[in-house]
C-alpha positions, 0 to 999 in steps of 0.5 A: 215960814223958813228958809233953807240955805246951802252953800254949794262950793264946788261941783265934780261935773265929770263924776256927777254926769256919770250918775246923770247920764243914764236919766240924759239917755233914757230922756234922750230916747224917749224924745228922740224918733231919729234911728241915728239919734236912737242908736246913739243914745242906746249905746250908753258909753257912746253917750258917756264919753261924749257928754264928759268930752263937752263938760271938758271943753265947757268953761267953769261958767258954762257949766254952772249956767248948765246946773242951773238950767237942770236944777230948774227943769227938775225943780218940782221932782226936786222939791217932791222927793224932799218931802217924800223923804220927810214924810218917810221921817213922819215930818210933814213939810210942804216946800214952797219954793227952791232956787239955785242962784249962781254966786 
């Protein structure tokens, strides 16, 4: 057994939401049965511009305790797509575990 240790210093939040915000809004959509809700969430730059107006009033602890709450609730898609691409590398790999633990 190995462990793997990557050391992440630093995270552009409001560049990394625009590639996050379309998987937010079709989750959005697919949970929400509020029309409002809905329309909102149907209007991608609606959702945009409020997502990266709240990471901007977010503190920097706010915003990594976020990160840390998406890396676990993605935790298992995560740890699939890693040992899929492994395997399109004929290197078979079965991840155990992942944490993203807050330094």
């Amino acid at each position: 057994m190995f462990e793997l240790r990557i050391v992440v210093d630093d995270i552009d939040y409001e560049n990394a939401a625009d590639g996050l915000i379309p998987l937010l809004a079709q989750q959005l959509e697919k949970e929400n049965s509020n029309p409002l809700t809905r329309a909102f969430v149907s209007s991608k730059n609606a959702v945009a511009g409020a997502i990266k107006a709240i990471l901007r009033m977010m503190t920097q602890k706010q915003k990594d305790e976020l990160v840390v709450k998406c890396f676990e609730s993605n935790k298992q898609k995560l740890i699939t797509a890693v040992e899929r691409e492994a395997q399109k590398r004929n290197v078979e790999i079965k991840i155990k575990d992942a944490k993203l633990i807050k330094m």
